[in-house]
N, C-alpha and C positions, 0 to 999 in steps of 0.2 A: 741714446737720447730719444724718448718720446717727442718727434716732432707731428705731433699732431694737430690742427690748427685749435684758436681757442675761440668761442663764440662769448660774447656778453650777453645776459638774457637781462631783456625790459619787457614788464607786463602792465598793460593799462586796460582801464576799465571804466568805459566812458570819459575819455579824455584824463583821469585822474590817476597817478601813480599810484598801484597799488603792489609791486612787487617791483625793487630796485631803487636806485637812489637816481636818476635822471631819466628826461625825455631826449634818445640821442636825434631828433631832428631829423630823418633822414629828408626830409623836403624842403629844406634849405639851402642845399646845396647848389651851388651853381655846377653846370656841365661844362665842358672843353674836352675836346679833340683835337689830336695832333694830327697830320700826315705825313709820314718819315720812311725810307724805304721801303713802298709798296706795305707799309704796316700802319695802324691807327692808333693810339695811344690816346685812353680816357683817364680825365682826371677832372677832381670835384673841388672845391672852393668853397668854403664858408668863411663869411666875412661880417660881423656886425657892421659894417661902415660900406662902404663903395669902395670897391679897389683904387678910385684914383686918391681915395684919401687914405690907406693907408701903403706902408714903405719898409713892412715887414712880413713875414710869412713864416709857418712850421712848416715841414714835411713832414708827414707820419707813414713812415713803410713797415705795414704789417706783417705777420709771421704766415706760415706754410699754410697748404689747403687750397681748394678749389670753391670755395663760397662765396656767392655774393658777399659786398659789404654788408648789406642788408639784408636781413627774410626776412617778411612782415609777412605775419598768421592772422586773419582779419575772422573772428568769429562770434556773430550777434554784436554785442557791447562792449567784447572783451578784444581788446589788441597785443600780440606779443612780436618782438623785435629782437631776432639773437643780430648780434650785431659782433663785427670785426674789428669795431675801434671804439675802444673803453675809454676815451674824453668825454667829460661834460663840457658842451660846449660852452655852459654858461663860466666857466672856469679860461676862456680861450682871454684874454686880453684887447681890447679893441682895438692896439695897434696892431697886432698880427690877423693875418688870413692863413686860416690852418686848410690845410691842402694834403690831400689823398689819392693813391691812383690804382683806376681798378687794375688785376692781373687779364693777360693776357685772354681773352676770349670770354671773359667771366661779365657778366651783368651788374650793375650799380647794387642794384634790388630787384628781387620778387617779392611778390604776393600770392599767397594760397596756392604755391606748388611747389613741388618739389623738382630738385634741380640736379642737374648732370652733368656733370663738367666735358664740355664736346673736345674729341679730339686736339685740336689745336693748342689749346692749357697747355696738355702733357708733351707736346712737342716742342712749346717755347719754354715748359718749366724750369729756370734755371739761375744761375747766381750771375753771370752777365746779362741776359736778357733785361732780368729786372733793376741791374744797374744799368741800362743802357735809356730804358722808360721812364725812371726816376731822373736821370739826368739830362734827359731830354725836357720832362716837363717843370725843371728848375728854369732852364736859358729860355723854356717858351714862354714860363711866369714874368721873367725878367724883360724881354723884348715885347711882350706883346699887351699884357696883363695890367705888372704892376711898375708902378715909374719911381725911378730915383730910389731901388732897394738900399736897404741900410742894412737888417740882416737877415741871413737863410739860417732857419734853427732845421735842423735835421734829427729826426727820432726813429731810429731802426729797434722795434719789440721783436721777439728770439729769432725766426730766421732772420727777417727785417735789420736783426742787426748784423748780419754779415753782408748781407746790402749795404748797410750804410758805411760799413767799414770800408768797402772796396769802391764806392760811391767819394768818398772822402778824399779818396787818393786822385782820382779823376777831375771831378769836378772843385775847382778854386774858390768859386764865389760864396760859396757854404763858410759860415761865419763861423759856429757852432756845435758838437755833434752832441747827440745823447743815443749810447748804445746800450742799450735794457735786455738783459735777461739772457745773454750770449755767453759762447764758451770762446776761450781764449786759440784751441788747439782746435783740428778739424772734428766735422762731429765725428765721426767714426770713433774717437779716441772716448768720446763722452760712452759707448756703451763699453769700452773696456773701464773705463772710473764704474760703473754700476756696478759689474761683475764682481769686479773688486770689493766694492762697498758693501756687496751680498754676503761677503766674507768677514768681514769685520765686523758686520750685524752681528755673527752666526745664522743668518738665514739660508747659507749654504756649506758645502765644505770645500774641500781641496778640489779633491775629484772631481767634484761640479762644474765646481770653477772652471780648471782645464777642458772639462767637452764644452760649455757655454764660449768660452775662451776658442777655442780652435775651430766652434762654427761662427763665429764669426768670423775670426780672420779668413776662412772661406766662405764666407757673403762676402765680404770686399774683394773677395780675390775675383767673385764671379761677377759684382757689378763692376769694375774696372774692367772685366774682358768683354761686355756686352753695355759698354755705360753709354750706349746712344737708346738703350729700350725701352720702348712704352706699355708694353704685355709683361714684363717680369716685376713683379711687386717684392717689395719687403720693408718690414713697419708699416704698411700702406702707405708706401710712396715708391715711384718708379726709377725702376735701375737710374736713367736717365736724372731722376733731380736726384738723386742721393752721391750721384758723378757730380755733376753739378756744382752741387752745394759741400764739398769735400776739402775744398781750400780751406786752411787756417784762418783766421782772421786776425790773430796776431801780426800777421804778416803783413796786411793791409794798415793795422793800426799805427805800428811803427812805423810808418810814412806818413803820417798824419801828424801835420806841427799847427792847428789849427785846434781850437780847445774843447776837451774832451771829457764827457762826462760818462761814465762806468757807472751803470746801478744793477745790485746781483740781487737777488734773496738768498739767503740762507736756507731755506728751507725750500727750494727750487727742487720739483720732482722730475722735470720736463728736460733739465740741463745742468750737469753736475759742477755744482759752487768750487769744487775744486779746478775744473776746466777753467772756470772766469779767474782764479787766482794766478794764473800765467802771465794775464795782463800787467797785474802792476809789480812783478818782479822784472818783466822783461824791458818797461819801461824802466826801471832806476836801472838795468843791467846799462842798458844803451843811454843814461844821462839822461832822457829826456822829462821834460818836466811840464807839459802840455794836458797832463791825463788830471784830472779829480776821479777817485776810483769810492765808490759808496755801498756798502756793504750792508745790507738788511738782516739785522738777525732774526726777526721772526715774519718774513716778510718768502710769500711762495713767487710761482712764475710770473703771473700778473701782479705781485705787490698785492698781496692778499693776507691779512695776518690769521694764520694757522690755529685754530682753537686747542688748545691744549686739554682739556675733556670734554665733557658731553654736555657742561653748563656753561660751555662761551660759546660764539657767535663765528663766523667768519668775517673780517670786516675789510672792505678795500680800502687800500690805502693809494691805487695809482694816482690820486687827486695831488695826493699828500706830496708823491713823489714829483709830481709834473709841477709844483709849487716851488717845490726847492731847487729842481732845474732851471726854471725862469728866475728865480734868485743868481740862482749862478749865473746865467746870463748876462745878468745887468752886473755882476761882479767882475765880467772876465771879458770885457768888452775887444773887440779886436778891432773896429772901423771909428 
């Protein structure tokens, strides 16, 4: 699995959109910090209303990577924004305050430099860590923030969604989940589905297969005997998150009786659609009926539909999906 993180790119050009379809706001955001053992925990707030009037909230926990939310490139008249979270916010609902939290050591935004992820990132990178930050700044929204919550919608995009899956099972008060763009089995298993797929293409043969095949299973062998390290890279990311982030998420999901939204693409290059088809056999195996599972056929990792020759377009469709998740919502009410 390419888990590589994704950027949105916005370009404007004297305040007017000229490349992309929204302005994502980063100066709206309200700030908060937590302080929780001897550690800081920032997270941001957008709210059309004043928090004391509204009594709902999103969570959005993004995917893998060391980037700010934000880089803003500020040059003469022209502004661009790669961005980590692909909501328009003008799409957010005015009951809800949609809520973000930066990772561990990383900055909100910069402007006009380039960035480095300092030590400390690679030390906390990991699948508890960032369940433990998100679920910290749910009970701080709730106690300190926002009064009389009604519901927590929860949205974990590809690693994100193995956050929100093991998030789920912890935290009670989460009304909601929507896990986007996730494999059902650990990732490790998602680069043996590629191999495979290499095969079936014909873009490789047997023989292939087998050495691609057998160094792998000696990458895992070697990050499971060194999976505290921060110096050993592979995929660009460190022994250390690739340990990490190695759980199932199946596993989390079925402990999860709290309603669940599943959305895959089909055409997903970053996590193989066969991985996310685990989910919904594994739920009817075990009776449970909690899951809505949504299955895109021409729809990539961000819910991008795929040009099929050189005279279409790429066109996003995450608006389309975050539309039909808030449908569901109001459909599968739990409070």
């Amino acid at each position: 699995m390419k888990k590589n993180f994704i950027n949105f790119l916005f370009v404007f050009l004297c305040a007017n959109l000229t490349f992309g379809q929204f302005y994502p706001k980063p100066d709206e955001y309200k700030h908060f910090s937590i302080k929780k053992n001897n550690d800081t925990i920032n997270y941001h707030i957008y709210s059309k209303k004043n928090l004391y009037e509204v009594h709902n909230f999103i969570l959005f926990i993004h995917g893998s990577g060391s980037q700010p939310l934000f880089t803003i490139n500020q040059d003469g008249k022209s502004t661009s924004i790669a961005s980590q979270i692909p909501f328009n916010l003008d799409e957010i609902p005015e009951k809800y305050a949609f809520v973000v939290v930066s990772k561990k050591c990383i900055p909100f935004s910069i402007t006009n430099e380039e960035f480095k992820a300092p030590k400390c990132f690679f030390e906390n990178e990991g699948l508890n860590y960032r369940v433990w930050q998100n679920d910290a700044v749910i009970n701080d929204i709730i106690s300190r923030r926002i009064k009389n919550v009604k519901k927590i919608l929860t949205i974990g995009h590809s690693e994100g969604s193995d956050v929100v899956a093991k998030l789920g099972t912890i935290n009670k008060k989460i009304t909601h989940i929507g896990f986007w763009s996730g494999g059902g089995n650990t990732q490790f298993y998602d680069f043996a589905l590629f191999i495979r797929k290499q095969v079936s293409e014909n873009k490789i043969d047997e023989k292939t297969a087998k050495v691609k095949m057998d160094s792998l299973f000696n990458e895992i062998k070697n990050i499971q005997a060194n999976a505290n390290s921060i110096t050993n890279i592979w995929q660009g990311n460190t022994y250390r998150r690739w340990s990490q982030f190695s759980e199932p998420a199946i596993d989390n999901l079925l402990k999860i009786d709290k309603p669940l939204f599943v959305a895959l693409g089909a055409k997903d290059e970053s996590v193989p659609v066969e991985s996310g088809l685990l989910i919904p056999i594994e739920f009817l195996n075990h009776r449970k009926t909690n899951l809505t599972f949504k299955l895109y056929p021409d729809y990539d990792h961000s819910f991008n539909k795929v040009p099929m020759n050189e005279n279409e377009n790429w066109e996003s469709h995450w608006t389309d999906v975050f539309k039909e998740f808030l449908s569901w919502v109001e459909d599968n009410n739990t409070r």
